[in-house]
N, C-alpha and C positions, 0 to 999 in steps of 0.2 A: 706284547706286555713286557713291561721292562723293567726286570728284576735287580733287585741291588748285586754287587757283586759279592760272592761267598766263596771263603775257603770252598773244595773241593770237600761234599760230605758223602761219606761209605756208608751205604744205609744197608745191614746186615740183616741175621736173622734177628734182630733185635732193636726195636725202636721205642723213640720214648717221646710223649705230648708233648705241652707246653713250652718250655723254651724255645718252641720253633729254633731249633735248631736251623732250619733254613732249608733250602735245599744244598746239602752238602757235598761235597764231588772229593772221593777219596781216591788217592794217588793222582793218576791220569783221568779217573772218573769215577761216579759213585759208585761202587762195588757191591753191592747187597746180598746176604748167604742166607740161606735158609731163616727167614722169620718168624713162621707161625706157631702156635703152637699146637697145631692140629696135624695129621695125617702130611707130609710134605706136601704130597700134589694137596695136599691139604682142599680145604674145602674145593673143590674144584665146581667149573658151572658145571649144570644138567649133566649128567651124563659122567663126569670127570668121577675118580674115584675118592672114598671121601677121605678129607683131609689128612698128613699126616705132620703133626707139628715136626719141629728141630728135631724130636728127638723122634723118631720115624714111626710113631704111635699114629694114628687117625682117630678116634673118636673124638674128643675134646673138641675141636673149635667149633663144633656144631650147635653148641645151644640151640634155641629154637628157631630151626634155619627152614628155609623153603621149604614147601612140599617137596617129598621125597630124600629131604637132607636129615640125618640124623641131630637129635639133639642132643646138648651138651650132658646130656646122664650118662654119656657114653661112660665107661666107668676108667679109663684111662688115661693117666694126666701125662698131654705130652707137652715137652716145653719145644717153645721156641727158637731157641738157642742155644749155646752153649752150656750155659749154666743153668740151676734150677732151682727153686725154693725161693721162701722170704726172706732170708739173706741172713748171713750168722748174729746170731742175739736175737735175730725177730721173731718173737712169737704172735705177732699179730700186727694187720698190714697199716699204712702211714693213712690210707684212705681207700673209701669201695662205688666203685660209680657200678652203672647198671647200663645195659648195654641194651641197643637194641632190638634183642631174639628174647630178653626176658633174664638171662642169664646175669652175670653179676663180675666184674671184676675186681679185685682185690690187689690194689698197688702196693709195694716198699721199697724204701729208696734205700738198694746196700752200699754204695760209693759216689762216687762224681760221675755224672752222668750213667749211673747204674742202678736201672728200673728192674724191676721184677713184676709182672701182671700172673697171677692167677685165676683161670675163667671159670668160675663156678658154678655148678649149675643141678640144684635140688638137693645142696649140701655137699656135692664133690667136686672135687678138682680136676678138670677136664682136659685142660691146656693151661699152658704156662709160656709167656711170650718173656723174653728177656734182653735185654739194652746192654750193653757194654762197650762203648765206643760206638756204636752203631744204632740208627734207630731196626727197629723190628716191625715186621708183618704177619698178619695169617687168614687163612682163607675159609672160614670153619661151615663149609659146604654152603656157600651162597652168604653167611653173614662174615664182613671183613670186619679184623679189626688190627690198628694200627699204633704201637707205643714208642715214643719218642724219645731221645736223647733226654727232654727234659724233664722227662716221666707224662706228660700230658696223653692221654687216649683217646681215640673214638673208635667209634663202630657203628658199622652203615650196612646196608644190605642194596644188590640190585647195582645200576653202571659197569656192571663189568663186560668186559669183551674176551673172547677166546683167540688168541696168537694160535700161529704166526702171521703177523698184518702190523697197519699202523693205521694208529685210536686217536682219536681227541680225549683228551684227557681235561678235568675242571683247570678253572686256572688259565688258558688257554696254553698249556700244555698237551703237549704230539707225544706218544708213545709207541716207540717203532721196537716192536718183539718180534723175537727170531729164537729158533729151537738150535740151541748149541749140542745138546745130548741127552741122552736119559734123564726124566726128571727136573733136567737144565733148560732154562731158558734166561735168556736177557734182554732188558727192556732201555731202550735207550730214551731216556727224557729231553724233548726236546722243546726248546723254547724261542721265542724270537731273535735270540743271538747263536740259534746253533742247538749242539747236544750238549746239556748242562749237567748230564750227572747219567749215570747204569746204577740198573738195578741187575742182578745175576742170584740165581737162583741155584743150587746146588744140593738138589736132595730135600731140599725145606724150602717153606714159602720165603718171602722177606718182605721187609715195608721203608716207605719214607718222609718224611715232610718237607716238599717241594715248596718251600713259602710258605705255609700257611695252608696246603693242598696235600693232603694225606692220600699216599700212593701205594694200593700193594699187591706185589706179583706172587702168584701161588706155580707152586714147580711144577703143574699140570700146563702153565703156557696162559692163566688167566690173571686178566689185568684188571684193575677196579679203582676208580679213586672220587674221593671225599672233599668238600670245601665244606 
């Protein structure tokens, strides 16, 4: 598959839809830091503990997730990211899509390429994924969801695979994960010209958009992606 050439994009704990950003390769490669806004190992498959977003909470990404996954009424809003909230002035978000598990997210755009998702779920705020330079991931025990650079979102449930290995990933994108440390894992996206981009995980999930192919690694060592 042969992908246009892109700056190098660093897909963080924080991603954002739309603009497809692209598949972005930051520095030497795309770097991605904790994403989600659930539990880091954040949603993890079967068995993985449940998610803990950016901010090292676990209840939130789980809206209405798999048998056996909690859902998003967890009463804990963890973000994603670094930062958190609707962003200074907003008192209510620029637009609200609904997600797969039932749950509900709530976007605002606080700067240039700076999204905020709120994942709400029976009126609370459960997780909080956020973009800043980076798109963002999260793994909310079995339902992913993913925000990008240019605020666009999805959320999918199901394709994922448990690292360390290497996945076929949508897209015909390769996904070679390998366990750096604690909670650390990194995923190397590979494509028909080679490794196009890392995703690295540090304490939090993180997410990216590989083209048009929403990608995202949860710091439990699970991979999942979306077309």
């Amino acid at each position: 598959m042969n992908l246009p050439k892109r700056t190098p994009l660093q897909a963080t704990a924080e991603a954002r839809p739309v603009r497809r950003a692209g598949l972005a390769l930051a520095a030497a490669s795309l770097l991605v830091v904790g994403g989600t806004a659930c539990e880091s190992d954040g949603a993890t498959p079967a068995g993985d503990a449940a998610p803990a977003a950016s901010a090292s909470t676990e209840p939130g990404d789980q809206a209405a997730s798999p048998s056996g996954a909690r859902s998003p009424d967890a009463e804990e809003d963890v973000t994603a990211t670094s930062g958190e909230g609707d962003g200074p002035g907003k008192s209510s978000p620029d637009r609200t899509e609904k997600l797969v598990d039932g749950s509900e997210a709530r976007i605002t755009e606080v700067g240039e390429q700076h999204y905020v998702a709120k994942i709400v779920s029976k009126g609370a705020v459960v997780a909080t994924l956020e973009t800043d330079g980076h798109d963002a991931g999260l793994n909310a025990n079995g339902m992913f969801v993913a925000l990008t650079l240019g605020g666009d979102l999805a959320s999918w449930m199901g394709n994922d695979h448990q690292g360390p290995g290497t996945f076929a990933l949508e897209g015909d994108w390769k996904a070679k994960v390998t366990k750096v440390g604690e909670l650390r894992y990194r995923a190397q996206i590979i494509g028909h010209d080679g490794v196009a981009g890392t995703l690295e995980t540090d304490g939090h999930d993180t997410g990216l958009d590989a083209n048009g192919v929403y990608i995202v690694l949860s710091n439990g060592g699970v991979i999942s992606s979306h077309k």
